[in-house]
N, C-alpha and C positions, 0 to 999 in steps of 0.2 A: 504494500500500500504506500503512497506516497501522495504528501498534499497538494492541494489544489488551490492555487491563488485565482481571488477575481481582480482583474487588473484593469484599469481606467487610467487613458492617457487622454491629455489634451494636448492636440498638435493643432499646428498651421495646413492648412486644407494643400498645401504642395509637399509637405513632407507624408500626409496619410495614405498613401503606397510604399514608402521603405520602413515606415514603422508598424504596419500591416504583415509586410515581408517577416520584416525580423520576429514579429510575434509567433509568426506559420514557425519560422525557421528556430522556435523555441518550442516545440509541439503544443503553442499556444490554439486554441477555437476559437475565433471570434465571432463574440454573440450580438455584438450590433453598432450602430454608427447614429453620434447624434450631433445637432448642431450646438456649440457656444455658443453664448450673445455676443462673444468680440468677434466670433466670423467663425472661429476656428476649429475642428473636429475633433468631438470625442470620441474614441477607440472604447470598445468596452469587450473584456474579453476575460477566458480561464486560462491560465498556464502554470504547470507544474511548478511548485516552488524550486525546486533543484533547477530548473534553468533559468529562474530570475536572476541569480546570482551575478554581478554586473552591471546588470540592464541601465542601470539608470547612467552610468560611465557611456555605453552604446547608445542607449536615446539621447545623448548629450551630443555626439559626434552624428548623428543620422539628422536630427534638425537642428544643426550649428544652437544647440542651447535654450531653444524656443518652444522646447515643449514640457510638459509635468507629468509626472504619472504620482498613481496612488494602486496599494496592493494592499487585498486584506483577505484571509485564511476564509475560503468558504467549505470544504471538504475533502474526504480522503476519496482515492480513485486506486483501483488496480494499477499496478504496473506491466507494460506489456511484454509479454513470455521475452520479446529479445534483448531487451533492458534487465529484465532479469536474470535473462540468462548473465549477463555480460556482468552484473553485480558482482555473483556468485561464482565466477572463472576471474574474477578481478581480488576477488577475497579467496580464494582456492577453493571455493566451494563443491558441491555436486552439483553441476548444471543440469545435471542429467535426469536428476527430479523437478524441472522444469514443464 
């Protein structure tokens, strides 16, 4: 099992395809898209806390500095058989009860 952050970014409406990307590219799901009142788009999305780790140093360099995020602990989720394989051959484990 492994937790599950809900993750809300406000960006600039030209940066919301590379910090889109980078959420996918963090086996983030994003659950939907709303407008600011200063113009600018919210991101609203789930992504495994284990790969937030960073994030906020990479959405600093993907919208030169212009955007914010917020993370907050919504729930535990399985992990998928090949993460977990990869755990457990990374800790000498038996993968093989996998």
């Amino acid at each position: 099992m492994e937790p599950i952050m809900k993750v809300e970014v406000v960006t600039p409406e030209e940066s919301m395809g590379d910090v889109i990307g980078d959420l996918n590219k963090r086996r983030g799901m994003v659950q939907g898209m709303d407008d600011a009142r200063s113009g600018a788009k919210i991101v609203k999305a789930m992504v495994p806390l284990a790969e937030m780790f960073g994030y906020v140093t990479a959405l600093r360099t993907i919208t030169s500095g212009r955007a914010t995020s917020s993370m907050e602990y919504d729930h535990h989720e399985a992990v998928s058989s090949s993460i977990a394989k990869a755990i457990l051959e990374e800790n000498k484990g038996r993968a093989d009860l996998v």
